[in-house]
Every structure is written in C-alpha cells, then in structure tokens.
Biopython code that builds the backbone (N, CA, C, O; Angstrom):
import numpy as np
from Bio.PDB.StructureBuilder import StructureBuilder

atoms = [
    (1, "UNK", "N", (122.627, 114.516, 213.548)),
    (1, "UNK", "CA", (123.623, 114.021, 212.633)),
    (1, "UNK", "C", (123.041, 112.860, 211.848)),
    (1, "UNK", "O", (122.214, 112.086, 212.329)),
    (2, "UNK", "N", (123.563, 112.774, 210.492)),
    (2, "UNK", "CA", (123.136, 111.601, 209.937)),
    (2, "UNK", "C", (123.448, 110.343, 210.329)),
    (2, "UNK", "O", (122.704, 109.371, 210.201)),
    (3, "UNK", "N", (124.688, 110.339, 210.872)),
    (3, "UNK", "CA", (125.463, 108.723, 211.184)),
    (3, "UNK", "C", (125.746, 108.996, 212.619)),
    (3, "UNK", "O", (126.580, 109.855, 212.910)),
    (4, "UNK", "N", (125.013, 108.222, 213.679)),
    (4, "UNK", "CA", (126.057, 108.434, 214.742)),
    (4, "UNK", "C", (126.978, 107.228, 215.086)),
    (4, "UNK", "O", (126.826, 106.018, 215.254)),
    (5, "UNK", "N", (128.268, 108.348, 215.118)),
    (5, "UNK", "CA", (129.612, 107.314, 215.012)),
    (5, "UNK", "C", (130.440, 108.331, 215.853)),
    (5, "UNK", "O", (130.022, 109.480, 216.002)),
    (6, "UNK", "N", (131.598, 107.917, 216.395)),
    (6, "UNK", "CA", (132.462, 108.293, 217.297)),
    (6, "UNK", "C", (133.029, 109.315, 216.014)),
    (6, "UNK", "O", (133.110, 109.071, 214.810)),
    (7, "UNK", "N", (133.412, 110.648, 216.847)),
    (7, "UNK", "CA", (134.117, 112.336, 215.868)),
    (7, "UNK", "C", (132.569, 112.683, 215.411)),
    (7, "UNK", "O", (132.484, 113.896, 215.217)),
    (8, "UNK", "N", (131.400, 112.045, 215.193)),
    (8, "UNK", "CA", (130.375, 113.185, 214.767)),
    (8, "UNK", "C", (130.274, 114.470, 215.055)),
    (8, "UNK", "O", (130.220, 115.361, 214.207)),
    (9, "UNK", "N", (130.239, 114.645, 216.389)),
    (9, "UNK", "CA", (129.965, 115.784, 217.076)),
    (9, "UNK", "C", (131.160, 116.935, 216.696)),
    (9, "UNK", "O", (130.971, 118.141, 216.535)),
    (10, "UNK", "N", (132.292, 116.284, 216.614)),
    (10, "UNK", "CA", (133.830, 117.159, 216.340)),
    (10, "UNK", "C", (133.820, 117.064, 215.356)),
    (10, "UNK", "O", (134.914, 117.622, 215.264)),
    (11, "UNK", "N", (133.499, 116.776, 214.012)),
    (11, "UNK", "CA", (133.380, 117.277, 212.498)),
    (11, "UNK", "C", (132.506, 118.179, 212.133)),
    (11, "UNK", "O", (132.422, 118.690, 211.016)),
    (12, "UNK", "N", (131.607, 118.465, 213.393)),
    (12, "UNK", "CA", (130.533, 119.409, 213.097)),
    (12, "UNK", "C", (131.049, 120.555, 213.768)),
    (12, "UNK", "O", (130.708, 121.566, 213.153)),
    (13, "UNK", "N", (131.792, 120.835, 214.866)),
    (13, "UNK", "CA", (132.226, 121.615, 215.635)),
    (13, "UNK", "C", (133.313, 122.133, 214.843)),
    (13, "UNK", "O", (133.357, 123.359, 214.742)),
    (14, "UNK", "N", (134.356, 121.335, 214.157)),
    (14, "UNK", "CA", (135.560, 121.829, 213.628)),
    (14, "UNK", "C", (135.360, 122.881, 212.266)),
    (14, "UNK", "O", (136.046, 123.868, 211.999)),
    (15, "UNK", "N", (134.034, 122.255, 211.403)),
    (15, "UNK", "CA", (133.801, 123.609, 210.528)),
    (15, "UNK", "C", (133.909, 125.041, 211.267)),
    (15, "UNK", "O", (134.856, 125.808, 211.097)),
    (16, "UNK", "N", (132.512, 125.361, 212.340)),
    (16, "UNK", "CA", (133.222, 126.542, 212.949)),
    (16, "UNK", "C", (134.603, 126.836, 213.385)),
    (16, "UNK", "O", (135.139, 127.887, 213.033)),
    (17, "UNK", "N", (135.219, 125.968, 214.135)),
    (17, "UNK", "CA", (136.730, 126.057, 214.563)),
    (17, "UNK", "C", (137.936, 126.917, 213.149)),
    (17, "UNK", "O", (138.762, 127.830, 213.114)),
    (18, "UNK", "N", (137.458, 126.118, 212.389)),
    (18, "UNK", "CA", (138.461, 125.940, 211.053)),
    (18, "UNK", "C", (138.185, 127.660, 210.327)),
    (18, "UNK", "O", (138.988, 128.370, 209.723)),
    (19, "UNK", "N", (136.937, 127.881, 210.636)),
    (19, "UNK", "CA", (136.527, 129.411, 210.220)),
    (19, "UNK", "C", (136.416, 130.392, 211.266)),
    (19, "UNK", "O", (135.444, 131.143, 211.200)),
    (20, "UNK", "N", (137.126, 130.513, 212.104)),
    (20, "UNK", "CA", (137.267, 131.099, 213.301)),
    (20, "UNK", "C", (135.802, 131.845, 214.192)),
    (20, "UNK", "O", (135.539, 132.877, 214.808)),
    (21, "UNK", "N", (135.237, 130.772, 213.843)),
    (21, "UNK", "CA", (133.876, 131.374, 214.636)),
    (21, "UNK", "C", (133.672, 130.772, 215.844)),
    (21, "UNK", "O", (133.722, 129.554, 216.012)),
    (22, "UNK", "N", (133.398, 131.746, 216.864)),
    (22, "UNK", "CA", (133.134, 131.899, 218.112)),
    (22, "UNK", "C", (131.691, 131.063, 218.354)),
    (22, "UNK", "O", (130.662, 131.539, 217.875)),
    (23, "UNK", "N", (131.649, 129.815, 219.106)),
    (23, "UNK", "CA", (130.581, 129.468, 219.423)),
    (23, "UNK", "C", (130.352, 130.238, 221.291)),
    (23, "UNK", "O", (131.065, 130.319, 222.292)),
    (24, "UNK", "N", (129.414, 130.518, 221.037)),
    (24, "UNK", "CA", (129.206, 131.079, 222.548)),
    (24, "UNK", "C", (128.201, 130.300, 223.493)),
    (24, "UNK", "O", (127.955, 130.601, 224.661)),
    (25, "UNK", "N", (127.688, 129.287, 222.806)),
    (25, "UNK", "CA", (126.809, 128.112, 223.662)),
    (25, "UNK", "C", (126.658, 127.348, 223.052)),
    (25, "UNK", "O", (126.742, 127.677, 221.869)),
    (26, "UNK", "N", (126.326, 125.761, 223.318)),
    (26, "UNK", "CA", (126.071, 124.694, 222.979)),
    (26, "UNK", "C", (125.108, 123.890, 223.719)),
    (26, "UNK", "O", (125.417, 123.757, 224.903)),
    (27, "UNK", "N", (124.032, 123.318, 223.363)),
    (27, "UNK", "CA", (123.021, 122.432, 224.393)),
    (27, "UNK", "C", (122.337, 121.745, 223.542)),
    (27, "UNK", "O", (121.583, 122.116, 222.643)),
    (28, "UNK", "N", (122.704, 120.551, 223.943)),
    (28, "UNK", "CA", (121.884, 119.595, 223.777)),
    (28, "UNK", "C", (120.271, 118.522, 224.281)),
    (28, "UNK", "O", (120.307, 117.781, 225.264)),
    (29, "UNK", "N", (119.658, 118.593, 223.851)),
    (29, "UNK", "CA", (118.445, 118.026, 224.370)),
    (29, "UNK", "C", (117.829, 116.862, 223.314)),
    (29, "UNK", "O", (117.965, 116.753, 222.096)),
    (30, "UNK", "N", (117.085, 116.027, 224.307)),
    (30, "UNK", "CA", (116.773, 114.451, 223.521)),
    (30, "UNK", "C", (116.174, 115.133, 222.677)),
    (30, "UNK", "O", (115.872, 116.320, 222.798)),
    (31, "UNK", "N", (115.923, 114.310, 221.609)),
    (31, "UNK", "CA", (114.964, 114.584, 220.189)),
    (31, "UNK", "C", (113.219, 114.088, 221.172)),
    (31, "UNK", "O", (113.173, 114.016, 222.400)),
    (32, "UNK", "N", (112.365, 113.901, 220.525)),
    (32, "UNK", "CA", (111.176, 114.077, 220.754)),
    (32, "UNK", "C", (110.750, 112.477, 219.924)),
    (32, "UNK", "O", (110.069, 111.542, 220.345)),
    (33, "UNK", "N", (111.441, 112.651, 218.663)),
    (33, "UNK", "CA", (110.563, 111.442, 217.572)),
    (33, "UNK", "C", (111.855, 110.298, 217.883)),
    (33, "UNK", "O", (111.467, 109.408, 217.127)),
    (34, "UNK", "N", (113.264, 109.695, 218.568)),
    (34, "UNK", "CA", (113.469, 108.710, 218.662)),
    (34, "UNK", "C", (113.995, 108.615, 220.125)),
    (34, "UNK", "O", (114.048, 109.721, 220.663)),
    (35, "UNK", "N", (114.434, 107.482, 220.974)),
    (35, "UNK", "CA", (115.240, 107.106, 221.578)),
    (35, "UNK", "C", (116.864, 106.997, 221.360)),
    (35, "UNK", "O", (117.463, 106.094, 220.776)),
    (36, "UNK", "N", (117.613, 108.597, 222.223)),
    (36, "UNK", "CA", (118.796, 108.000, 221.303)),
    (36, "UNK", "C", (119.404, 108.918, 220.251)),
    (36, "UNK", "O", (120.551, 108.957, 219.807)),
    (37, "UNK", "N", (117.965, 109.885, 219.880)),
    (37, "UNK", "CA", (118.524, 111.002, 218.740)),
    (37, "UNK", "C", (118.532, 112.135, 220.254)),
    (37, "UNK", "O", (117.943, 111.966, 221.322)),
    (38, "UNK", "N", (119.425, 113.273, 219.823)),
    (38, "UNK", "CA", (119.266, 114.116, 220.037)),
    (38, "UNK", "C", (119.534, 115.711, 219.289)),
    (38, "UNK", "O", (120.389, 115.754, 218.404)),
    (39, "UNK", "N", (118.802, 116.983, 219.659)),
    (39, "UNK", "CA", (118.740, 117.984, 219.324)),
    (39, "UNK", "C", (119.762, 119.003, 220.000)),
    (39, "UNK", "O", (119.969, 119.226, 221.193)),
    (40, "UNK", "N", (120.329, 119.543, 218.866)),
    (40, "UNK", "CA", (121.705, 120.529, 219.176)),
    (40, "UNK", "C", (121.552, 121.778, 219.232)),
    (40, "UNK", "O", (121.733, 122.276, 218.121)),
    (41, "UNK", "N", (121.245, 122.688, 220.194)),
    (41, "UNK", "CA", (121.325, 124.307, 219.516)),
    (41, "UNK", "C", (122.814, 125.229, 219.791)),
    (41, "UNK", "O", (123.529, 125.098, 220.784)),
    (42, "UNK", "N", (123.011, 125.995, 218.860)),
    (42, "UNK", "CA", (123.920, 126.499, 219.024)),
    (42, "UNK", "C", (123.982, 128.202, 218.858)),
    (42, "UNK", "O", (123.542, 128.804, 217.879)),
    (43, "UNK", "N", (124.654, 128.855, 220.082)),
    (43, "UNK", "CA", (124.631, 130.364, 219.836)),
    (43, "UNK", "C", (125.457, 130.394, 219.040)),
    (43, "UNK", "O", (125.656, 129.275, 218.568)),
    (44, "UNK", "N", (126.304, 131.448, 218.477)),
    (44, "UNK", "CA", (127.733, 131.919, 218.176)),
    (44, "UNK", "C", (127.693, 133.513, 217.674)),
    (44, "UNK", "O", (126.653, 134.166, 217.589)),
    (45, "UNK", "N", (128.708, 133.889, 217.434)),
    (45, "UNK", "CA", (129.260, 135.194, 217.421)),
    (45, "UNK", "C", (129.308, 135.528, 215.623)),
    (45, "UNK", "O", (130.432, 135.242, 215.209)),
    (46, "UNK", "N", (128.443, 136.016, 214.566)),
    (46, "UNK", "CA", (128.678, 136.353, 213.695)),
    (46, "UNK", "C", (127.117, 136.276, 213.357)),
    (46, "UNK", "O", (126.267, 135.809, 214.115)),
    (47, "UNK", "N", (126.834, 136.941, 211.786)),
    (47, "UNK", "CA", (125.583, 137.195, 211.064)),
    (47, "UNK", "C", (125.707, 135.675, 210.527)),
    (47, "UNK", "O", (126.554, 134.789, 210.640)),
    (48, "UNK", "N", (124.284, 135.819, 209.800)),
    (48, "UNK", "CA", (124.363, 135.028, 208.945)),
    (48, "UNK", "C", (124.822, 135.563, 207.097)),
    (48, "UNK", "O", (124.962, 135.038, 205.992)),
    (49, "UNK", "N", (124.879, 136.487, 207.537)),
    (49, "UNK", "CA", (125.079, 137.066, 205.887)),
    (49, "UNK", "C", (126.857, 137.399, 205.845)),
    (49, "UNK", "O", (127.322, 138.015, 204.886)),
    (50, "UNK", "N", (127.739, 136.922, 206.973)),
    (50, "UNK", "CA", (129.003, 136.671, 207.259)),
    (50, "UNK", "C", (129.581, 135.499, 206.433)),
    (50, "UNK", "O", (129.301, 134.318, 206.642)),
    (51, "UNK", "N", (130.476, 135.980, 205.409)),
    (51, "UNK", "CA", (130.811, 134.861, 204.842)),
    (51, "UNK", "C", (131.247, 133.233, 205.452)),
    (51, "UNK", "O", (131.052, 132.166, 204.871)),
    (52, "UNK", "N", (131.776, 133.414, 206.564)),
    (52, "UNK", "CA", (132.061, 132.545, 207.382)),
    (52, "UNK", "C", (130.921, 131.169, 208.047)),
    (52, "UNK", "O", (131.037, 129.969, 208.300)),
    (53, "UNK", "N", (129.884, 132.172, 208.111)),
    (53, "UNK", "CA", (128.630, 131.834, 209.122)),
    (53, "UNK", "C", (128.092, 130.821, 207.824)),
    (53, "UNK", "O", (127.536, 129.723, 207.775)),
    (54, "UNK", "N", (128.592, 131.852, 206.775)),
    (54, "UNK", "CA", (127.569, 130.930, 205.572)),
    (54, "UNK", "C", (127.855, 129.751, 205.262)),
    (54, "UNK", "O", (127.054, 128.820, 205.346)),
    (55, "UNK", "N", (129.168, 129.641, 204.822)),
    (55, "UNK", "CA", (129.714, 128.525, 204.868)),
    (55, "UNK", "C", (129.730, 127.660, 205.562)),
    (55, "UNK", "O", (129.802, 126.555, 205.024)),
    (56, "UNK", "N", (129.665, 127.724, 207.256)),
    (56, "UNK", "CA", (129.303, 126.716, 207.839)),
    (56, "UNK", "C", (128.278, 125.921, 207.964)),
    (56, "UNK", "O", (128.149, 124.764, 208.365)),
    (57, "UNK", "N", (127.270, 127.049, 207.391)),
    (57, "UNK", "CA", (125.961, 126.771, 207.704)),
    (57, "UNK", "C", (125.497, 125.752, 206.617)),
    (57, "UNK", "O", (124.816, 124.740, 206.784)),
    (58, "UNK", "N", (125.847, 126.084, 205.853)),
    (58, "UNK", "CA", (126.145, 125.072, 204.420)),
    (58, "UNK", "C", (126.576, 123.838, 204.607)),
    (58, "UNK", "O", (125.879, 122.843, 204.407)),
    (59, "UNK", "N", (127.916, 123.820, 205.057)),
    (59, "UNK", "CA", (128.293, 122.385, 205.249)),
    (59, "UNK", "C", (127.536, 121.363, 206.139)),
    (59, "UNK", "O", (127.327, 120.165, 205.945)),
    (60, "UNK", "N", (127.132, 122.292, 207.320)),
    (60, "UNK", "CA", (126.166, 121.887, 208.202)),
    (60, "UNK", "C", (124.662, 121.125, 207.663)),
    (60, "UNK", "O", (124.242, 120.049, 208.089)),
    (61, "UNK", "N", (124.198, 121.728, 206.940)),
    (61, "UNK", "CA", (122.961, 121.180, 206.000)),
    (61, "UNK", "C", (123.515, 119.853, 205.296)),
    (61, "UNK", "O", (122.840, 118.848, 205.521)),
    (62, "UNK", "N", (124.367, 119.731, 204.676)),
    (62, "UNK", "CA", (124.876, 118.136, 204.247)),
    (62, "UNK", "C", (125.443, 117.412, 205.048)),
    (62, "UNK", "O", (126.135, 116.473, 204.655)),
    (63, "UNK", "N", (125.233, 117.759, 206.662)),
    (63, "UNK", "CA", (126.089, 116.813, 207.401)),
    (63, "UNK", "C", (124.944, 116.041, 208.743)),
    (63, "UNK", "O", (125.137, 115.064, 209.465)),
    (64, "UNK", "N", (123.307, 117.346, 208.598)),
    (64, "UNK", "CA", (122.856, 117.113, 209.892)),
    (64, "UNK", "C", (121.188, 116.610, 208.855)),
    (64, "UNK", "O", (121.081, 116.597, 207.629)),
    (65, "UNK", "N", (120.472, 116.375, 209.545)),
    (65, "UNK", "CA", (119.028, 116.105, 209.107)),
    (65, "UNK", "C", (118.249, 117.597, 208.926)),
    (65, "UNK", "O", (117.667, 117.741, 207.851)),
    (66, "UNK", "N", (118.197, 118.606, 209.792)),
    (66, "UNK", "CA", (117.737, 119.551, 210.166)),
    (66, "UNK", "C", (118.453, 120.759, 210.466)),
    (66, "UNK", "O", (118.726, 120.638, 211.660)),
    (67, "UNK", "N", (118.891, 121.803, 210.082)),
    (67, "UNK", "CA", (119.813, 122.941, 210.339)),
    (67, "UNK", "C", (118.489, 124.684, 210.242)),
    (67, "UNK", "O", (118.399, 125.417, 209.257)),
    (68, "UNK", "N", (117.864, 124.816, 211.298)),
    (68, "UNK", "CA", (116.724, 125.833, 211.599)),
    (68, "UNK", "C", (117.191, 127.037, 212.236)),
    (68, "UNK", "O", (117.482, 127.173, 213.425)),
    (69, "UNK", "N", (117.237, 128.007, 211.196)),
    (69, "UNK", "CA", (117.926, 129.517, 212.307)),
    (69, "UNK", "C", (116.617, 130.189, 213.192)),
    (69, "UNK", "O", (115.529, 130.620, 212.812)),
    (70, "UNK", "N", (117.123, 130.093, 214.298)),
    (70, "UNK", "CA", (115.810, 131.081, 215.195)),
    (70, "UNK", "C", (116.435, 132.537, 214.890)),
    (70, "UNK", "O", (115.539, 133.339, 215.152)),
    (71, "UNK", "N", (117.395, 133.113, 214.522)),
    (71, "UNK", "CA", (117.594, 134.209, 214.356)),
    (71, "UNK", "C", (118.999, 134.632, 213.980)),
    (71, "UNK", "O", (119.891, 133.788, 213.896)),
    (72, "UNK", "N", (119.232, 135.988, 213.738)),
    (72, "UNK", "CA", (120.560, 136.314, 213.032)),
    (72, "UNK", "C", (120.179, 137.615, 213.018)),
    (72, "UNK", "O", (119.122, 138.152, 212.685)),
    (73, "UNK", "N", (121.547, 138.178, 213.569)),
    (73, "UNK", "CA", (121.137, 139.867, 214.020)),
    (73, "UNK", "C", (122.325, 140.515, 214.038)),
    (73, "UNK", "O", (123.229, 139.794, 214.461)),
    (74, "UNK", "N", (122.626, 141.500, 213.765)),
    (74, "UNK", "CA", (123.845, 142.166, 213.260)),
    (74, "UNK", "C", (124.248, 142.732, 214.551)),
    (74, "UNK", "O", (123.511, 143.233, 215.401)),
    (75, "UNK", "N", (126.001, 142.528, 214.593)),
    (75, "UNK", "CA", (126.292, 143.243, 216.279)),
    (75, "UNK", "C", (126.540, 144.425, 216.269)),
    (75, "UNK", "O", (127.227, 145.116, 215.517)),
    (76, "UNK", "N", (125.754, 144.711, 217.432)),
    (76, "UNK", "CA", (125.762, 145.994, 217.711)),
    (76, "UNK", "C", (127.195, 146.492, 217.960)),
    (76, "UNK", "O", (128.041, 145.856, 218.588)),
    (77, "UNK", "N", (127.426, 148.040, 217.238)),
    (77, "UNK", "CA", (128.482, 149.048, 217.210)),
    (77, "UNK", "C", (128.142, 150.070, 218.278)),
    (77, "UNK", "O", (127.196, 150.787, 217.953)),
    (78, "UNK", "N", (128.571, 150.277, 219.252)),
    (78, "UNK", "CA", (128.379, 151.363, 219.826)),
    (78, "UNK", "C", (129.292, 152.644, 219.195)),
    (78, "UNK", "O", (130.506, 152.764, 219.029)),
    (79, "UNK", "N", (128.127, 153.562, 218.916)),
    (79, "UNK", "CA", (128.837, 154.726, 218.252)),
    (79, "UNK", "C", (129.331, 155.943, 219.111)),
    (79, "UNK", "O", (128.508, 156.311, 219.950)),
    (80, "UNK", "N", (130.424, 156.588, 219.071)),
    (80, "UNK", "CA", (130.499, 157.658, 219.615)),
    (80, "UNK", "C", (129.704, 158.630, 220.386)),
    (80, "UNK", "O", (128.849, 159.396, 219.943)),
    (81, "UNK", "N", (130.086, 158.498, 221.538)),
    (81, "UNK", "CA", (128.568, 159.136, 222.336)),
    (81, "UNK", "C", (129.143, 160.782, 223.073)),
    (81, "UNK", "O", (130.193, 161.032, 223.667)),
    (82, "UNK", "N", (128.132, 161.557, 222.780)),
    (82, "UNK", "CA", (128.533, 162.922, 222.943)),
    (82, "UNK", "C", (128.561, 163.363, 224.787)),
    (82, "UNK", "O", (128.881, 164.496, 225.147)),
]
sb = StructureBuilder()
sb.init_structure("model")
sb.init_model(0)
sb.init_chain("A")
sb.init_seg("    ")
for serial, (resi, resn, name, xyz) in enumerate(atoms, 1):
    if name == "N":
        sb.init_residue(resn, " ", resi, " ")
    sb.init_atom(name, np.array(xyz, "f"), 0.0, 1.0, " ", f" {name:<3s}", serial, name[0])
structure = sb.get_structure()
C-alpha cells in the first residue's frame, strides 16, 4: 500500500467485495527491501479478462506500489460426459 494508515487493508479488500468477487486466499509475507512493509498475495475466483477482475485490478494499481499477476486461467466447464 502506498500509505499505511488504519482501513488500508479494507479499502483494498472492499473493491473486490463491492464487485462480488470471491477471494479464495489471502497471505501475507514481510517485504524483503523494508522493515515494516509487507507483501500481499491474493487467489480469487474470476479471469482476468472478467470485467469485474479488471476493474479491480485497476483500482488496485493506483492504490498499491506493485500489482504482479502470476496467472489467470479460465474456469473450467465440465461438459457433458457420455
């Protein structure tokens, strides 16, 4: 986060909330370059090419220093099986 101040963490959380996206994990780990920062990863339930996902992901970029996708993968449909 850019500012840490008390609600950081819940202004970042409430974009997903507010767009009904499913976070399915959250973990945090110290940063590496300060004392004090730390690093956020987050699973959740949607693409990135999901209008929803996008938008968050967006707001997210003007709110954090760093916003890095390890991946984005379309959910699987199980189709009719004979």
């Amino acid at each position: 986060l850019k500012e840490d101040r008390p609600g950081s963490l819940y202004n970042i959380l409430k974009e997903f909330a507010c767009r009904n996206i499913n976070l399915t994990r959250l973990e945090s780990r110290p940063a590496k370059k300060d004392l004090g920062d730390y690093v956020f990863m987050i699973d959740l339930e949607g693409h990135l090419h999901d209008e929803n996902i996008f938008e968050a992901i967006e707001v997210l970029r003007k709110s954090v220093y760093l916003v890095k996708i390890l991946g984005s993968y379309p959910k699987w449909i199980e189709s009719n099986r004979r």
